[in-house]
BAFIDREN-196699 format. One line per 10 residues: number of its first residue (from 1); for each residue x, y negated, z of N, C-alpha, C, CB. Coordinates in steps of 0.02 Angstrom, whole numbers, plus 50000, padded with zeros to 5 digits. Glycine has a CB too. Layout:
BAFIDREN-196699
NUM = X/Y/Z/X/Y/Z/X/Y/Z/X/Y/Z ~ ...
This chain:
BAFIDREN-196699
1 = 55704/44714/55895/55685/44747/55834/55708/44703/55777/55609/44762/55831 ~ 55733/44731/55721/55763/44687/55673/55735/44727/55598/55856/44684/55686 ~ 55694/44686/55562/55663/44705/55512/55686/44674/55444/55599/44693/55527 ~ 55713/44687/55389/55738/44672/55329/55700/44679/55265/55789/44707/55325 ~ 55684/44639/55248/55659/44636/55176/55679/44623/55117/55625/44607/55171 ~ 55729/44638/55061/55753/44610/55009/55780/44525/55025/55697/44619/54955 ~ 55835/44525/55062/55874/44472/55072/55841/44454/55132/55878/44420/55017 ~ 55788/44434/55141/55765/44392/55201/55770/44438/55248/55694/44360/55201 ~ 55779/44404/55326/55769/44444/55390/55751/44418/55449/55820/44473/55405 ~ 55740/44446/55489/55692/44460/55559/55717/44470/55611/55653/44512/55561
11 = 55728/44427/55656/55767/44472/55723/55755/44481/55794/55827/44452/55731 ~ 55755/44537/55832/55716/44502/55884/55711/44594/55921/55626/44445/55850 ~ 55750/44611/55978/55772/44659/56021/55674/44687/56019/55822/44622/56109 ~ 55674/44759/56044/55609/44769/56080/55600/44754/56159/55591/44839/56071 ~ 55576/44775/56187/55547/44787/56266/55616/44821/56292/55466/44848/56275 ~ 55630/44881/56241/55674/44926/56283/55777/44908/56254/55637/45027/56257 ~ 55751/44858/56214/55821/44839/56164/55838/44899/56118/55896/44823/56213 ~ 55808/44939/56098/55795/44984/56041/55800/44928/55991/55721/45028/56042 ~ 55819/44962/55910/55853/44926/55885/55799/44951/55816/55937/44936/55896 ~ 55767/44922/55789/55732/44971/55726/55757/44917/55669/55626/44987/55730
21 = 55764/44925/55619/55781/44900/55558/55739/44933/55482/55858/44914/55558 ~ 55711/44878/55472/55669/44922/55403/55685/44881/55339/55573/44925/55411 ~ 55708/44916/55286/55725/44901/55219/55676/44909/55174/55775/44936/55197 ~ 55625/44874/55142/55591/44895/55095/55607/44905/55014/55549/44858/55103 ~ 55541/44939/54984/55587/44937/54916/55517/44889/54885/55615/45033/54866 ~ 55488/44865/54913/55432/44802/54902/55478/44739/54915/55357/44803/54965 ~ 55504/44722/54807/55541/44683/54813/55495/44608/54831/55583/44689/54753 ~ 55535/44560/54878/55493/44492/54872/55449/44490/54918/55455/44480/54809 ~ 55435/44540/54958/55388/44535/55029/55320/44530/55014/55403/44470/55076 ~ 55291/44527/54932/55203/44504/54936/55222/44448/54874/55161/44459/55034
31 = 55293/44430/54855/55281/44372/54803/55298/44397/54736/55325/44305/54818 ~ 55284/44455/54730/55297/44498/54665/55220/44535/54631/55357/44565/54691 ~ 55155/44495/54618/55099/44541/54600/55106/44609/54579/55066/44516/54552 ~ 55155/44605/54526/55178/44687/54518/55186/44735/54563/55235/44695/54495 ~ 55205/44727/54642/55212/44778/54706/55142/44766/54739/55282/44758/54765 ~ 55124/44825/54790/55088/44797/54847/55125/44771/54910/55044/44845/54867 ~ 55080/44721/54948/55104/44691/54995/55064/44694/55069/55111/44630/54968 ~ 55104/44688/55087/55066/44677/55179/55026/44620/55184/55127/44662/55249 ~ 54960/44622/55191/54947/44548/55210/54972/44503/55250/54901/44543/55229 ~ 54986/44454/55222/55045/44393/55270/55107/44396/55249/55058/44405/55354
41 = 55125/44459/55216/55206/44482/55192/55247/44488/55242/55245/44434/55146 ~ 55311/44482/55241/55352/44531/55297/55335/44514/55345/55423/44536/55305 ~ 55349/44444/55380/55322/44429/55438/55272/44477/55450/55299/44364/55442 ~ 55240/44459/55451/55174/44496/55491/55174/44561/55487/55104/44478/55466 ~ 55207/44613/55437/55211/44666/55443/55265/44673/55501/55219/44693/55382 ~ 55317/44645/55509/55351/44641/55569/55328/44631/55629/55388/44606/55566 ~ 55273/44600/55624/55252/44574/55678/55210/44641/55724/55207/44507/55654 ~ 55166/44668/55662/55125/44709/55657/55192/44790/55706/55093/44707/55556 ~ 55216/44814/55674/55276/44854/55679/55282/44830/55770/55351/44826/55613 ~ 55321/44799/55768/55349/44772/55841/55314/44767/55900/55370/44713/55837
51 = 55215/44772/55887/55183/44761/55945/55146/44839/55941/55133/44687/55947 ~ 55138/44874/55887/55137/44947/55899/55176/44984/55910/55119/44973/55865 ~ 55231/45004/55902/55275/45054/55879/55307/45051/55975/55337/45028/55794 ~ 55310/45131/55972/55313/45144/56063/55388/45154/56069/55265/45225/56100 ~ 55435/45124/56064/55495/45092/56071/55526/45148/56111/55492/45017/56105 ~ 55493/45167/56189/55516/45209/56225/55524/45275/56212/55490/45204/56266 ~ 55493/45291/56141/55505/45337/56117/55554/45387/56088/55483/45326/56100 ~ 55602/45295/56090/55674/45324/56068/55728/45338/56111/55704/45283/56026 ~ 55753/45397/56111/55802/45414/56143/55869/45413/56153/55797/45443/56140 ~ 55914/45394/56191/55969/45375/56192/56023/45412/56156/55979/45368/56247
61 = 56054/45373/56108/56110/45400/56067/56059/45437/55977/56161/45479/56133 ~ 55999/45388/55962/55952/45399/55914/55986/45360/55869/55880/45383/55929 ~ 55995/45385/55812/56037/45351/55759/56022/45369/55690/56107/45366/55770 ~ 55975/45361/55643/55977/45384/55586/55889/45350/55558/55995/45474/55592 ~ 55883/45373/55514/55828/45345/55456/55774/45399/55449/55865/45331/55375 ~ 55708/45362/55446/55645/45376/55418/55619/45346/55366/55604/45371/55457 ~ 55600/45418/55325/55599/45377/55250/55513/45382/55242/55653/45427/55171 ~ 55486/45337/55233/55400/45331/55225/55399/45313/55160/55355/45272/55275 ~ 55347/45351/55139/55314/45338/55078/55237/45311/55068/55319/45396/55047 ~ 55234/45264/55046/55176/45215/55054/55118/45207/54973/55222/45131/55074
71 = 55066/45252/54987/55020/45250/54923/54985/45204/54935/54979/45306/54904 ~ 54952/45150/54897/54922/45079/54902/54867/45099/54857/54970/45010/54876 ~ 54811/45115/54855/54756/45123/54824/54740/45039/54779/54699/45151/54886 ~ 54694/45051/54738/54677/44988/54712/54606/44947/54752/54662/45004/54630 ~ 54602/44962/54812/54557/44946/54864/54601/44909/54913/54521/45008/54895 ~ 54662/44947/54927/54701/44902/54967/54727/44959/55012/54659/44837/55006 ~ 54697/45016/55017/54665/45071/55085/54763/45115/55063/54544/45147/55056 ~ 54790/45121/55107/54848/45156/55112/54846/45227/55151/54893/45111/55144 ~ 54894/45271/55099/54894/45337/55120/55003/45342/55134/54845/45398/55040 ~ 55008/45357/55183/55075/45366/55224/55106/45452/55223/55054/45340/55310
81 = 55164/45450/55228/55184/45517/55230/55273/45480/55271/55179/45567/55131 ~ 55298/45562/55250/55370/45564/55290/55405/45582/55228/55381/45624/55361 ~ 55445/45543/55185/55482/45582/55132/55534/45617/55178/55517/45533/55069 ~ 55574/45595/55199/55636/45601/55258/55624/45600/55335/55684/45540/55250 ~ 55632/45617/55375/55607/45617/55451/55680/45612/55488/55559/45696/55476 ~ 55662/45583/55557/55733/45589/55584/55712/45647/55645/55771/45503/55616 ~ 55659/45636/55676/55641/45696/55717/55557/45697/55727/55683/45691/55795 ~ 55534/45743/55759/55453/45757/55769/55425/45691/55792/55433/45820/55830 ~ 55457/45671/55839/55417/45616/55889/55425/45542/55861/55451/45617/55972 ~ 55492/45520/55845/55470/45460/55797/55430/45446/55718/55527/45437/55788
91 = 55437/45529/55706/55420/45534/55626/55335/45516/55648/55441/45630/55577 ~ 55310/45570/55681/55239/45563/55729/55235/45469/55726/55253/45605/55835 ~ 55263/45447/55776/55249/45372/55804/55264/45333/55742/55300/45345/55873 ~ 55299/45344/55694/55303/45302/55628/55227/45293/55580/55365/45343/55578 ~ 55234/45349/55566/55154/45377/55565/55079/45350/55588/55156/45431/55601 ~ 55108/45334/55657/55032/45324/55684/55021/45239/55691/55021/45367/55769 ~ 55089/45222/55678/55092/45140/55673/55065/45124/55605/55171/45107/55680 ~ 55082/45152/55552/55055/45155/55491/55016/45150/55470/55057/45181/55470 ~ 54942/45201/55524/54915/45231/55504/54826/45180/55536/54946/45305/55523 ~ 54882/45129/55564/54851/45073/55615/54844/45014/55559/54909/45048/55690
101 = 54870/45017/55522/54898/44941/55467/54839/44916/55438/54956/44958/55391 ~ 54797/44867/55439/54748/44852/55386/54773/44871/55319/54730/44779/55385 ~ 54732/44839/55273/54723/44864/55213/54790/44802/55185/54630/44864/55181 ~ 54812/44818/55127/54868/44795/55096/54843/44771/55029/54923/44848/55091 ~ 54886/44743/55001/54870/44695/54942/54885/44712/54882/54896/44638/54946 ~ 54832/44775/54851/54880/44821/54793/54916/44778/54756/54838/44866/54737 ~ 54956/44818/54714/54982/44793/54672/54951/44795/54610/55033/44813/54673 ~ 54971/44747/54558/54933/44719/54502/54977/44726/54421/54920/44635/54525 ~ 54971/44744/54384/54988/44777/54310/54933/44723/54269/54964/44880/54300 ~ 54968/44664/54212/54934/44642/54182/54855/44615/54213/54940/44685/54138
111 = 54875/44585/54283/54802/44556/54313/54743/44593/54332/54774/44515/54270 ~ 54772/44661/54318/54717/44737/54353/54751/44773/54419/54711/44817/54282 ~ 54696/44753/54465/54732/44800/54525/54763/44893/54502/54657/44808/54592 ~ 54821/44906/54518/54818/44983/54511/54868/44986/54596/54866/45024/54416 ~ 54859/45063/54581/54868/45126/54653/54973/45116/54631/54808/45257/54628 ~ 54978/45110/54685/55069/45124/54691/55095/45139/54726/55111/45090/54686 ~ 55159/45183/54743/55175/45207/54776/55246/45169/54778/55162/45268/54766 ~ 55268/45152/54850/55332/45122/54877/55358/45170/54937/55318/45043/54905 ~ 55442/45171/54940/55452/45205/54992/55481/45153/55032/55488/45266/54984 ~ 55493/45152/55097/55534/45097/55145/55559/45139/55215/55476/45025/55171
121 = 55628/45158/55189/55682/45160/55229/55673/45114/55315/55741/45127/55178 ~ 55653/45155/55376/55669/45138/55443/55718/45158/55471/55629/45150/55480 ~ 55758/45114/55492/55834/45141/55531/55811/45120/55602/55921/45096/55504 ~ 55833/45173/55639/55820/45188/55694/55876/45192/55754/55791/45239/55681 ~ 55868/45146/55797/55959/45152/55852/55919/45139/55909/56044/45077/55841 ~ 55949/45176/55960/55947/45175/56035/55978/45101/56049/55992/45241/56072 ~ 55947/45077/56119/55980/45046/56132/56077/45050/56150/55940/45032/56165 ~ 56101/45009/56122/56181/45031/56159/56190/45032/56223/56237/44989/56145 ~ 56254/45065/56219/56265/45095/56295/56304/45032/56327/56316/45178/56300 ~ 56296/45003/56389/56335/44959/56410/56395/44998/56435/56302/44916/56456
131 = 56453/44966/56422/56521/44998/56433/56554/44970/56514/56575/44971/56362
């Protein structure tokens, strides 16, 4: 599984060598008060991602992007959706990994927590085919 955050990155096959790649638009991983963040910042949201997300789910010759949209309450408490979907069953399992996440680290406007909304791009690949 290979996870991307605004320059920095992550690397590291799943169980099944499924290939997931996630781009956020949470610039700085957690070092920007202005965004919300994952507690721990990417790491651990990677970490988090990689020991839920049912890998076998993906099907051979799976190639394309899930676009999530991420509301961050000023509590921390996150509400998830599908802007973009690639199909029922990963959009579902994207979802339910999500939907698993502790609470996040709103983001902050002039030293006042407020509610924000981020989207983050998941690219999604089968494992390759050995030739």
């Amino acid at each position: 599984m290979i996870i991307l955050f605004s320059g920095a990155s992550l690397a590291c096959y799943t169980q099944t060598d499924s290939l997931i790649n996630i781009k956020s638009s949470v610039k700085g991983c957690g070092t920007n008060p202005e965004e919300p963040s994952y507690p721990g910042g990417g790491e651990k949201l990677y970490l988090f991602i990689s020991q839920n997300f049912q890998d076998s789910l993906i099907q051979p010759g799976t190639n394309g992007r899930i676009f999530m949209q991420i509301t961050v309450d000023t509590s921390g408490s996150i509400k998830v959706g599908v802007l973009h979907g690639l199909n029922d069953v990963l959009d579902k399992e994207m979802l339910r990994v999500f939907s698993l996440m502790p609470k996040w680290i709103p983001a902050e406007k002039e030293g006042v927590k407020v509610a924000k909304t981020i989207a983050m791009p998941v690219r999604v690949l089968s494992k390759p085919k050995n030739k």
